[in-house]
C-alpha positions in Angstrom: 32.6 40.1 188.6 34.2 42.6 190.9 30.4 44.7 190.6 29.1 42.0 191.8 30.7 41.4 195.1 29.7 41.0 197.7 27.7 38.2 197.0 24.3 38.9 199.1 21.7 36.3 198.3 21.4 33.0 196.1 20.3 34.6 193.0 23.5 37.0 193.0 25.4 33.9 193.7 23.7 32.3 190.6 25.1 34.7 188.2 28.3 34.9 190.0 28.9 31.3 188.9 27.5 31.9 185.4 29.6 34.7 184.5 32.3 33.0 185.9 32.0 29.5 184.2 32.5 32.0 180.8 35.7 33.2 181.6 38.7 31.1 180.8 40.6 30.6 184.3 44.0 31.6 183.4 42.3 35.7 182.6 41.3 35.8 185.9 44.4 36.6 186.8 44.6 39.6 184.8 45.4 42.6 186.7 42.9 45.7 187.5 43.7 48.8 185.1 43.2 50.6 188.1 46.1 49.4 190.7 46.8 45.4 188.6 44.6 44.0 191.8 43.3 41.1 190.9 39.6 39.3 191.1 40.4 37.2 194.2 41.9 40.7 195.8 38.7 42.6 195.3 36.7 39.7 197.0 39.1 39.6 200.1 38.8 43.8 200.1 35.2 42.9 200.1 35.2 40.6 202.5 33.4 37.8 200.5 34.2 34.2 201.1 31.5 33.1 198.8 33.1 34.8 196.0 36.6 33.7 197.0 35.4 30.0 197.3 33.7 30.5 193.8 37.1 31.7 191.8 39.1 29.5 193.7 37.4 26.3 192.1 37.3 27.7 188.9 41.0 27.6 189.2 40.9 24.4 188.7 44.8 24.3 188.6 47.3 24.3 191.8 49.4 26.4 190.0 46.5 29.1 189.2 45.3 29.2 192.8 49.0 29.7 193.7 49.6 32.7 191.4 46.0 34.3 192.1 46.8 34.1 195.9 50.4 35.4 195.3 50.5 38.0 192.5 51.1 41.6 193.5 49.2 44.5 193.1 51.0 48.1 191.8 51.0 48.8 195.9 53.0 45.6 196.2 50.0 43.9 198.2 48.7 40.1 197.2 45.8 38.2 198.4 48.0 36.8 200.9 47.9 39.5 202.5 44.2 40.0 204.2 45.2 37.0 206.2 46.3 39.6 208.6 43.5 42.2 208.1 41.0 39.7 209.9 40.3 37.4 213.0 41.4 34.2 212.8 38.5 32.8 212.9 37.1 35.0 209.9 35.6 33.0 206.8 38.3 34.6 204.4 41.2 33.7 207.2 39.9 30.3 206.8 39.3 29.9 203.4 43.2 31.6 202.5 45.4 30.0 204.9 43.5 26.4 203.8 44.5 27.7 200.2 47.3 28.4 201.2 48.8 25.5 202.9 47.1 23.5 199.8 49.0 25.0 197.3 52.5 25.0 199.3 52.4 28.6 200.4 54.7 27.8 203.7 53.2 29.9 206.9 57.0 31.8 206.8 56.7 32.3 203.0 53.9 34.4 203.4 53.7 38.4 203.2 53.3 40.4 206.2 52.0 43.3 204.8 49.5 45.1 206.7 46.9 46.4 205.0 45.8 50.8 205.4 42.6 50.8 206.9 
């Protein structure tokens, strides 16, 4: 999945969706071997709302979303964090703190970390 990000036309976002739907939810949130980021990190690195909109339904479960938005990297970085790596008005800014706020992540719960460039 990660390969295939960002997301750059509707046939991409086809198989996006079909590789997806054969992945059990609950090992997307397997860690990288690399630094333990995890799908949904790659696609905020990336940029790619498309692709965080995609794995975010596919967790169909609150719970899911909660811990794929929340669990650290080895760096001690989450998803939560790219919040503060863009404008407000940026698609992923949106799309997290609407996550977010759906799943019970509290504004003052959230991690500050910023981000290295």
């Amino acid at each position: 999945l990660t390969a295939m990000m960002p997301i750059t036309d509707p046939q991409w976002e086809k198989d996006f969706m079909e590789r997806l739907d054969r992945i059990e939810a609950s090992d997307l949130l397997r860690p990288s071997a690399t630094d333990g980021s995890t799908v949904l990190m790659f696609a905020c690195e990336h940029r790619d709302a498309l692709a965080m909109s995609l794995i975010l339904v596919h967790l169909h479960d609150y719970e899911l979303r909660h811990a794929m938005i929340t669990k650290r990297n080895a760096n001690g970085w989450n998803a939560a964090c790219y919040v503060n790596e863009v404008k407000a008005g940026h698609p992923v800014a949106v799309l997290l703190n609407e996550e977010m706020a759906m799943v019970g992540i509290e504004e003052g719960e959230r991690d500050t970390h910023v981000l290295p460039v």
